[in-house]
C-alpha positions as CSV (number, residue, x, y, z in Angstrom):
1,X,206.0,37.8,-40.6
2,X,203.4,36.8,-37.6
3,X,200.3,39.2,-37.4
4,X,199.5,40.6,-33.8
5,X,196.4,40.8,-32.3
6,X,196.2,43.5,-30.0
7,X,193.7,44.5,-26.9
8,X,190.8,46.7,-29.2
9,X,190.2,50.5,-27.9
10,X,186.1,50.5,-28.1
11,X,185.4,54.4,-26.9
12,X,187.5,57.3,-25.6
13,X,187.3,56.1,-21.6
14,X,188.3,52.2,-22.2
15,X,191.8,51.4,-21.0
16,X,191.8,47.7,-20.4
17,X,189.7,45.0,-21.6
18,X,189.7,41.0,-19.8
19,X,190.1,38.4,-22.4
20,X,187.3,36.5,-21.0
21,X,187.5,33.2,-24.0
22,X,189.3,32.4,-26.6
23,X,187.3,30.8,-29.4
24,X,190.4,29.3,-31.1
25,X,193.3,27.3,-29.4
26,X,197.1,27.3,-30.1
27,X,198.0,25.6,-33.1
28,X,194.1,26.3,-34.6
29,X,193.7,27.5,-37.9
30,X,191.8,30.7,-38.3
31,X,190.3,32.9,-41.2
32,X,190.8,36.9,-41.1
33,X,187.3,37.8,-39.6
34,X,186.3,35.3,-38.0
35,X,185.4,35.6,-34.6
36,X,189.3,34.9,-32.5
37,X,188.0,35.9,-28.6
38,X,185.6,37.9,-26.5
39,X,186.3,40.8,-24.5
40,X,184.8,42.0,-21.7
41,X,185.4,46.0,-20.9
42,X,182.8,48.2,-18.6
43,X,180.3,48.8,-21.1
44,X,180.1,45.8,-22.7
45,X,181.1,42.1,-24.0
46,X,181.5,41.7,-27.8
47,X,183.7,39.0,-29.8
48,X,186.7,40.0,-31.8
49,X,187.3,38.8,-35.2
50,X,191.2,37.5,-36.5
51,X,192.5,40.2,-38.0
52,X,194.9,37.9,-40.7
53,X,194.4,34.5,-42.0
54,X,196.9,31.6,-40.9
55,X,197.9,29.3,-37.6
56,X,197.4,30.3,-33.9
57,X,200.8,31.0,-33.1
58,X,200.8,32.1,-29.8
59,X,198.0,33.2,-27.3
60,X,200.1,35.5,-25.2
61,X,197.4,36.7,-22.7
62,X,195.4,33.6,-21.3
63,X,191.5,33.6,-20.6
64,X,190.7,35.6,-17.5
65,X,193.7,38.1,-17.6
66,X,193.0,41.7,-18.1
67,X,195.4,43.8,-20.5
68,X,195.4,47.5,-21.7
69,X,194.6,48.3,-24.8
70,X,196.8,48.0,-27.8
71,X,198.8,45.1,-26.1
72,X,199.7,42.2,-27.7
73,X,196.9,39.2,-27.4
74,X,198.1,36.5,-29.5
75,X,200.1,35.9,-32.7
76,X,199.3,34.4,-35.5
77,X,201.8,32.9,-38.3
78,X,201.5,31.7,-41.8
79,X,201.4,27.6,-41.7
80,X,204.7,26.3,-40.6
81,X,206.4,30.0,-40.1
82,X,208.8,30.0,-36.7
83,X,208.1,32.8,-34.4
84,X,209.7,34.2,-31.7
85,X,207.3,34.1,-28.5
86,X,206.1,37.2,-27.4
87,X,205.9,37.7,-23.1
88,X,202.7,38.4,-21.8
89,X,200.7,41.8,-22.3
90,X,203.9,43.8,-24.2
91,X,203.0,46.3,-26.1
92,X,203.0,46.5,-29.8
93,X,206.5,46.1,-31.7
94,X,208.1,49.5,-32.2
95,X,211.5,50.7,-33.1
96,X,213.0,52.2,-29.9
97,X,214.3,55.8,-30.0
98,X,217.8,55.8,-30.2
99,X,219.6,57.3,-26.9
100,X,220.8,60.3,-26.4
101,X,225.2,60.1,-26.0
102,X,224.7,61.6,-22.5
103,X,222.0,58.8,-21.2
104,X,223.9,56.0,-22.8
105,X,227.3,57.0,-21.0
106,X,225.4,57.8,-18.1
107,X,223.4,54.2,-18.2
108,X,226.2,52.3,-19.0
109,X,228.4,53.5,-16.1
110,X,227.0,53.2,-13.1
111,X,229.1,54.7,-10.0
112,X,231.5,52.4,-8.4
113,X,230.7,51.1,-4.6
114,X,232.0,53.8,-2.3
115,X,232.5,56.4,-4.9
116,X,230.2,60.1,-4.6
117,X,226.8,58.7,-6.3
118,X,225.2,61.8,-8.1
119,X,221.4,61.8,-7.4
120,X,219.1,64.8,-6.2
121,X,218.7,65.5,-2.7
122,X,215.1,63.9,-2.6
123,X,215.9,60.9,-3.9
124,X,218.8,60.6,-1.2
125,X,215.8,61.0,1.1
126,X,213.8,58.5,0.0
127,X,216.5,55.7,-0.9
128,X,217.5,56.5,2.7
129,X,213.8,55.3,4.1
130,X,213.9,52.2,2.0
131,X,217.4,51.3,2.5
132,X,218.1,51.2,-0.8
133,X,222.0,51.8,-1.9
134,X,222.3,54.2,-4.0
135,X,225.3,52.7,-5.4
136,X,223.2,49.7,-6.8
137,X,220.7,52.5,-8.4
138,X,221.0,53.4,-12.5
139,X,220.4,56.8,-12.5
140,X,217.8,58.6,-15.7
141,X,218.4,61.7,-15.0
142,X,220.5,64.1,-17.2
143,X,224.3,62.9,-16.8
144,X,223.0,59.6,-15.4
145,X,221.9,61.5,-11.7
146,X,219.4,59.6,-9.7
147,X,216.1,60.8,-9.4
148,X,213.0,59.5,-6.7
149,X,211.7,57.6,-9.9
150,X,215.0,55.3,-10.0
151,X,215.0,54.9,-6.3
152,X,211.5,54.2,-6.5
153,X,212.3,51.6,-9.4
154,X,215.1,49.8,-7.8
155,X,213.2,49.4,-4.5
156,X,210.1,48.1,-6.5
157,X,212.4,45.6,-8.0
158,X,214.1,44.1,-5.3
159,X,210.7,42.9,-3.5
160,X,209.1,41.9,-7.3
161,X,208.7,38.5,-6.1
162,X,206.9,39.0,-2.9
163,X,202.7,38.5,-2.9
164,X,201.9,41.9,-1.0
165,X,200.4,44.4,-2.8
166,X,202.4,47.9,-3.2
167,X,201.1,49.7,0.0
168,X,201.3,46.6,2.3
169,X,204.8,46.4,0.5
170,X,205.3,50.0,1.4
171,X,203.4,49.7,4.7
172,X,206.2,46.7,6.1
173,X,209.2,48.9,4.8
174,X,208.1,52.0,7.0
175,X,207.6,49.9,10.2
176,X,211.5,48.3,9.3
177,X,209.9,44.9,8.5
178,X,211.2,43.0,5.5
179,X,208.0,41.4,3.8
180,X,210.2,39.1,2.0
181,X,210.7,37.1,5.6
182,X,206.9,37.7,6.1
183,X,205.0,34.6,6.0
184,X,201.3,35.4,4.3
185,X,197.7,34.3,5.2
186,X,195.6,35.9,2.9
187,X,194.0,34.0,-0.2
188,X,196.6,32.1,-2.6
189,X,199.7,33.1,0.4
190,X,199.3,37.0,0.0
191,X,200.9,39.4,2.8
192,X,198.0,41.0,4.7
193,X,198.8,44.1,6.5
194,X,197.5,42.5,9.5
195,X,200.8,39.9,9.0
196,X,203.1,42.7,8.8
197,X,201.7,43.8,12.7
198,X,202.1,40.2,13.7
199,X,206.1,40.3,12.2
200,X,206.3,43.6,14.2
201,X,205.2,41.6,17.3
202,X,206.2,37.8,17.5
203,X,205.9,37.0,20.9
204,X,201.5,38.2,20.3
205,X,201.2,36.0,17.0
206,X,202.9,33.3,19.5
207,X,199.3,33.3,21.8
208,X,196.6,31.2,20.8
209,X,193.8,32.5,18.8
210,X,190.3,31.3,18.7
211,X,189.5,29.7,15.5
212,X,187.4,32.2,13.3
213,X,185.1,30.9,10.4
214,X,186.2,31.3,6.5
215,X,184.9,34.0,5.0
216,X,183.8,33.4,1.2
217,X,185.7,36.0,-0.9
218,X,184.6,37.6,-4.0
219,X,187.1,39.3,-6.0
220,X,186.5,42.8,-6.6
221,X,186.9,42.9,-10.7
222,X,185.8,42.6,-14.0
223,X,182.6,44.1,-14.5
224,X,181.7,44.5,-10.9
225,X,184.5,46.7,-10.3
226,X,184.3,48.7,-12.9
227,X,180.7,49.3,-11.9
228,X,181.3,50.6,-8.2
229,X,184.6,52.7,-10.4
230,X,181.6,54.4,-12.1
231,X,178.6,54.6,-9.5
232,X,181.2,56.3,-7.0
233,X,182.2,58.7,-9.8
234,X,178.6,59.2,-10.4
235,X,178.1,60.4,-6.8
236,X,181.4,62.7,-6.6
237,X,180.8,64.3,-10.2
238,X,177.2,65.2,-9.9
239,X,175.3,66.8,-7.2
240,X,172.5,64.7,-7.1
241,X,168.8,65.4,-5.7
242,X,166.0,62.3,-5.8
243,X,162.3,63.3,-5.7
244,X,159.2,61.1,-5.2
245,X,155.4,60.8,-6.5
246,X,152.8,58.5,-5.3
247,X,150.4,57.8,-8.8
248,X,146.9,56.7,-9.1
249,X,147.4,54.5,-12.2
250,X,144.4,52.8,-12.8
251,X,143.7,54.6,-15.9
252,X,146.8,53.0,-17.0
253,X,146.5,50.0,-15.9
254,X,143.2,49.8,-17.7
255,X,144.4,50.7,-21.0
256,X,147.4,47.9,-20.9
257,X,144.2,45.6,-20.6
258,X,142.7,47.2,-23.4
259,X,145.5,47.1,-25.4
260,X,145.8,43.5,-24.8
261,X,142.3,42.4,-24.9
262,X,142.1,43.6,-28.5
263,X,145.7,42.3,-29.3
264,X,144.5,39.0,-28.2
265,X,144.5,37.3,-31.4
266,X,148.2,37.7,-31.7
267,X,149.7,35.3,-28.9
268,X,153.0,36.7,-29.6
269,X,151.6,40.5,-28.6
270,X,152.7,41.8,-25.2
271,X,152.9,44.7,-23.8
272,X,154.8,45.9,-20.6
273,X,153.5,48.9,-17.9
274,X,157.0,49.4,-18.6
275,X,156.2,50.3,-22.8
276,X,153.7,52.4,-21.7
277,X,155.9,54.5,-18.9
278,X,159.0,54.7,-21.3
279,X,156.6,56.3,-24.4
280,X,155.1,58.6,-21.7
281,X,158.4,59.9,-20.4
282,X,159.6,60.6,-24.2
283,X,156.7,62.7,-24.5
284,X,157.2,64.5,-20.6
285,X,160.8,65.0,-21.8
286,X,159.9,66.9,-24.9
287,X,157.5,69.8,-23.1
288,X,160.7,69.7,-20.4
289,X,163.9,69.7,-22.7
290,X,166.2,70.9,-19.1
291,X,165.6,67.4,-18.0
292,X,167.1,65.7,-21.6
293,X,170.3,67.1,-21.1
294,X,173.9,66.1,-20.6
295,X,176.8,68.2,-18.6
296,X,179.7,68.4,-20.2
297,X,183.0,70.1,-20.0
298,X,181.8,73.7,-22.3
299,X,178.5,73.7,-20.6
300,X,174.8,71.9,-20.8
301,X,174.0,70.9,-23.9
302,X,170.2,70.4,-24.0
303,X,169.4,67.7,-27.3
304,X,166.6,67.6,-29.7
305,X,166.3,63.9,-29.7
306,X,165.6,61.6,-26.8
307,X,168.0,58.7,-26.9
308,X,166.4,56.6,-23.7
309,X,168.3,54.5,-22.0
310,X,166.9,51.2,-20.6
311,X,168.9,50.0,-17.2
312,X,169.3,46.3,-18.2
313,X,170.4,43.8,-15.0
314,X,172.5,40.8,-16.1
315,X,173.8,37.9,-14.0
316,X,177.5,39.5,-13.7
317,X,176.3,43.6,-13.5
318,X,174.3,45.7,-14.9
319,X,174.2,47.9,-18.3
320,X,172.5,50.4,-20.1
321,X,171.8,50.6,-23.9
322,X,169.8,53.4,-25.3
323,X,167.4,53.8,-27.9
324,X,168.1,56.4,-30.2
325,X,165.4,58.6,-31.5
326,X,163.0,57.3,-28.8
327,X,160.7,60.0,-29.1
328,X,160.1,59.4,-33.1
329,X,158.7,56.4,-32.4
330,X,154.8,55.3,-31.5
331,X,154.0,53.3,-28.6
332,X,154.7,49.7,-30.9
333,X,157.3,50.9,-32.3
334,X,159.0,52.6,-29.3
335,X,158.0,48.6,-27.5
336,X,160.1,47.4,-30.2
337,X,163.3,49.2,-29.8
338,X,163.1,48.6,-26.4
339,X,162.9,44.9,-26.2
340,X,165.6,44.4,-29.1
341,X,168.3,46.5,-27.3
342,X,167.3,44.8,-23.5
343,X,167.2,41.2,-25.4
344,X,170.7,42.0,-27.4
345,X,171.7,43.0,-23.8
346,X,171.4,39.6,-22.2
347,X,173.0,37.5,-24.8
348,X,176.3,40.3,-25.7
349,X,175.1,41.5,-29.3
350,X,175.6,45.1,-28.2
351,X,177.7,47.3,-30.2
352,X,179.7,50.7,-28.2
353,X,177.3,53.1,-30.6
354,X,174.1,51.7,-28.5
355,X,175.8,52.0,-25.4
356,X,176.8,55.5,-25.7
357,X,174.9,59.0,-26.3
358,X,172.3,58.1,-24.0
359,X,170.6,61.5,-22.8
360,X,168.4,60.5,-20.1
361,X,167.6,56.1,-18.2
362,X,165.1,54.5,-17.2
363,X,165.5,52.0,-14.6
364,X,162.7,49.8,-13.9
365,X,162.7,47.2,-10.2
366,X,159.0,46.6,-10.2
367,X,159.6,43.1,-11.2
368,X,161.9,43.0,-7.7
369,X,158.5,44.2,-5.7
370,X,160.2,47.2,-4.4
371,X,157.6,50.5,-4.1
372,X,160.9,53.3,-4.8
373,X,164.5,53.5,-4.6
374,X,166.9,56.2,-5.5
375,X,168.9,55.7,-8.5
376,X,172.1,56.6,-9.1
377,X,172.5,59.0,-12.5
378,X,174.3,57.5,-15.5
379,X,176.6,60.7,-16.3
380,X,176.6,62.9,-18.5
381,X,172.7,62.7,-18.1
382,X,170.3,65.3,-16.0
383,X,167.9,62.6,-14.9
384,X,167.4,58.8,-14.4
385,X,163.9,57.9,-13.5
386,X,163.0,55.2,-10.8
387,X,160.0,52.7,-11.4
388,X,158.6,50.7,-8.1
389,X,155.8,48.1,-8.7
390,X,152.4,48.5,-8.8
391,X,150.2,47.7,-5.8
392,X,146.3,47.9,-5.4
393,X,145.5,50.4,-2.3
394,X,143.0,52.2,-0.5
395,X,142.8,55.6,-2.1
396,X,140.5,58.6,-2.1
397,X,138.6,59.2,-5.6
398,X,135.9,61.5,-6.2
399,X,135.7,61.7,-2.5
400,X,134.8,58.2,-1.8
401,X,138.0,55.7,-0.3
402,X,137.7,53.1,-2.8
403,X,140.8,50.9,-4.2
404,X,142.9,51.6,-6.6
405,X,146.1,50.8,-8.3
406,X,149.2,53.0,-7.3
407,X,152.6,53.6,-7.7
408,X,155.6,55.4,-6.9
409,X,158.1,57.2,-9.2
410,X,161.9,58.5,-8.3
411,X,163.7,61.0,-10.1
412,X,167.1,61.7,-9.3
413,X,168.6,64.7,-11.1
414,X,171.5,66.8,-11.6
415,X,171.2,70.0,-9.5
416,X,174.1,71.3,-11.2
417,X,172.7,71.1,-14.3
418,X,168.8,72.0,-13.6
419,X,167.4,73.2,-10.3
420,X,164.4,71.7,-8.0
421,X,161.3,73.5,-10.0
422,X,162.3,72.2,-13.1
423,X,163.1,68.5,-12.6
424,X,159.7,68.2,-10.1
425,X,157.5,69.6,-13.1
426,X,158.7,67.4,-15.4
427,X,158.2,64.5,-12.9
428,X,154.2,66.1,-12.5
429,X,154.1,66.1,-15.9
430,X,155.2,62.2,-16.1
431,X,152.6,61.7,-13.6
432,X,149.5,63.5,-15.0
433,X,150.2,61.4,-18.5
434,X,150.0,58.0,-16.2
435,X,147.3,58.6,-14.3
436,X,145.4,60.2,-17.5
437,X,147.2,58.5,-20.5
438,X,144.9,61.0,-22.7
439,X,147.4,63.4,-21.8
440,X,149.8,61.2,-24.0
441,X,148.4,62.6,-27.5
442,X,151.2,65.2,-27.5
C-alpha cells in the first residue's frame, strides 16, 4: 500500500507550511530518510526526510503551494505498485463515520421544487439576499432542515469558478451584480471591487480613461506575510513603551581593540561591538530578572536562565534564534553561540527548539547606519533591545568638549508585564557596563 507524506506540524502555533522544493521528482526513487522537500513555515525553513523507502508516486501538492498541516504531500509506492491518485492537499485517509438513519434519509431526499422546504427562519433570510433556491439546497440540519451554513455552502458553490475573492464575491451579490458576467482587471483576470462599481455603472466604464502606469505587485505571502501576521499581533497583545540612552562608549570601543590587538596572531579571531553588548546585556539581565520575563496566560513567569535571542535579517524576512543558557557562557564562548545560530540562520540549519523559548532579543541595525529605532517585541518576551551604530562626536568629559565615540540604545518593553522604573534601570544598568565594561565582572 502507498505511504503518504503529510504537511509536518513543527510547534503548537503552525497551521500551514508552503512546499517551497521538492528534492525528488515523480517517478524518482527515494530511501526512508533521506531528505524528500523543504518547507517553509513562519519560524523557519528546514528539509523533510521520506518517511518510507520506494518510487515517487505522486507529488500531490506542487512547489510553491501552501497546505495545512497533516495534508497529504506526495505518495510514495513500492516499485511497480498502481495507485490511485490522490487530489491536491486532502487530508489524510480515514474511515468516515457512518451516518446517522435521520441524516442519510434527510440527505438523500431533498424536497421536491415547489414543495414546503424545511429550513430555519435565518437561513430563509439569507438564501433570500443571495437568491439562492432553497429548493436546490441539501439541508444538515436534524431531519435534513436547512441551516445558514447550507445556504452559505450552496451559494459558495455556484460562483466556485469565478476569480474574485469571497468579499468581492459577497460585495457584487449585495449590490445585485452577478460576478460571473463581470469581466476582471486585476493580476492573472481577478475581479476587483473596483470592476464590480464599473458593472453597477456601464455607461461611466464607457468614458475614456487616462492611461495610468503599472504598478509592480508583490504578493503578500509566505514568510512576509506571516511576518506583518505576527508584528501586528505583537502591537495588539502587548502594551508596548520604547525608551532611549545616548552612551559614551569609548571605553568599549577601546577594549574591542584590545581584545583584537592581542588576538592578532589568530587571523580567524574577530570580535563584534555586537559580542560585547550581547555578554553585557546577559549580565544587566541577571541583577534585573523583571526584564527576562515572558507573559503568559497564568501570569509572568520571570526565568533563571537567559535564552537571548539574536534578530537575524535574511533576503526573504527576518528571524530570531536564541541562545540558550546565554548567561553561562564567557565572552568567547557567548561570541560563539552567537555566530553559529545567526550563520545556521542564513543557510536554513535551524531546528524549532532554537527558535523557540527565547526570553528576551536583541536586534542589532548598526551595520544599516541608523542611530535608534523602536523595535517591535517578539512575544512572550518583556524586552527587545535596539542597537544604532556607533558614531565619533563632540562630547563633554571631565569638563572638557573633546570627541568621543557614542551611541544610542532602545528598549521597548512590556508595560503589562513590568512598569517604567524597572525596564529604565535595567537599560542604565546596560549602559554603565558599556561605557565602563569593568562593571562587566559580575
Amino acid at each position: 500500500m502507498a505511504q503518504q507524506v503529510i504537511m509536518p506540524k513543527w510547534g503548537l502555533t503552525m497551521k500551514e507550511g508552503k512546499v517551497v522544493r521538492w528534492l525528488k521528482g515523480e517517478g524518482d526513487t527515494v530511501t526512508a530518510g533521506e531528505p524528500l522537500f523543504e518547507v517553509e513555515t513562519d519560524k523557519i525553513t528546514n528539509s523533510v526526510e521520506a518517511p518510507a523507502s520506494g518510487v515517487l508516486a505522486q507529488i500531490v501538492v506542487p512547489e510553491g503551494d501552501v497546505a495545512p498541516v497533516q495534508a497529504v504531500l506526495a505518495l510514495i509506492a513500492a516499485p511497480g505498485e498502481a495507485v490511485d491518485k490522490v487530489a491536491g492537499g486532502a487530508a489524510p485517509a480515514a474511515a468516515a463515520p457512518a451516518a446517522a438513519p435521520h441524516e442519510a434519509s434527510a440527505a438523500a431526499a431533498p424536497a421536491a421544487g415547489g414543495g414546503f422546504v424545511p429550513a430555519m427562519p435565518a437561513a430563509r433570510k439569507l438564501a433570500k439576499e443571495l437568491g439562492v433556491a432553497l429548493s436546490a439546497v441539501t439541508g444538515t440540519g436534524k431531519g435534513g432542515l436547512i441551516t445558514m451554513k447550507d445556504v452559505q455552502a450552496a451559494s459558495d458553490a455556484a460562483y466556485a469558478g469565478v476569480n474574485a475573492s469571497r468579499k468581492t464575491i459577497d460585495f457584487a451579490r449585495s449590490k445585485g451584480v452577478d460576478p460571473s458576467q463581470v469581466t476582471g482587471t486585476g493580476e492573472d483576470g481577478r475581479i476587483t471591487k473596483a470592476d464590480i462599481l464599473r458593472a453597477m455603472n456601464p455607461s461611466a466604464s464607457a468614458a475614456p480613461a487616462a492611461a495610468a502606469a503599472k504598478d509592480t505587485i508583490v504578493p503578500m505571502e509566505g514568510v512576509r506575510k506571516l511576518i506583518a501576521e505576527n508584528m501586528q499581533a505583537s502591537l495588539q497583545s502587548a502594551a508596548q513603551l520604547t525608551v532611549f540612552v545616548e552612551l559614551d562608549v569609548t571605553e568599549m570601543v577601546r577594549l574591542r581593540a584590545t581584545l583584537l590587538e592581542r588576538n592578532k596572531r589568530n587571523a580567524e579571531y574577530r570580535l563584534s561591538y555586537n559580542d560585547i553588548i550581547a555578554y553585557a546585556t546577559c549580565r544587566a539581565l541577571k541583577l534585573h530578572p523583571v526584564m527576562n520575563s515572558t507573559l503568559r496566560e497564568d501570569g509572568i513567569h520571570l526565568h533563571e536562565s537567559v535564552n537571548l535571542g539574536i534578530a537575524v535579517s535574511l533576503a526573504n524576512g527576518l528571524i530570531v534564534p536564541n541562545v540558550k543558557e546565554a548567561d553561562k557562557y564567557t565572552l568567547e564562548g557567548l561570541k560563539a553561540e552567537v555566530r553559529d545560530v545567526a550563520g545556521r540562520a542564513r543557510k536554513g540549519g535551524l531546528n524549532m527548539d532554537e527558535i523557540k523559548g527565547g526570553t528576551f532579543t536583541i536586534s542589532n541595525v548598526s551595520m544599516l547606519g541608523v542611530d535608534g529605532f523602536t523595535p517591535i517585541l517578539n512575544p512572550p518576551e518583556t524586552g527587545i533591545l535596539g542597537v544604532g551604530r556607533i558614531v565619533e562626536k563632540p562630547a563633554v568629559k571631565d569638563g572638557e568638549i573633546c570627541i568621543r565615540q557614542m551611541m544610542t540604545l532602545s528598549l521597548t518593553f512590556n508595560h503589562m508585564t513590568t512598569d517604567g522604573s524597572p525596564a529604565m534601570s535595567f537599560l542604565r544598568e546596560l549602559g554603565d557596563m558599556l561605557e565602563n565594561p569593568g562593571l562587566m565582572i559580575v
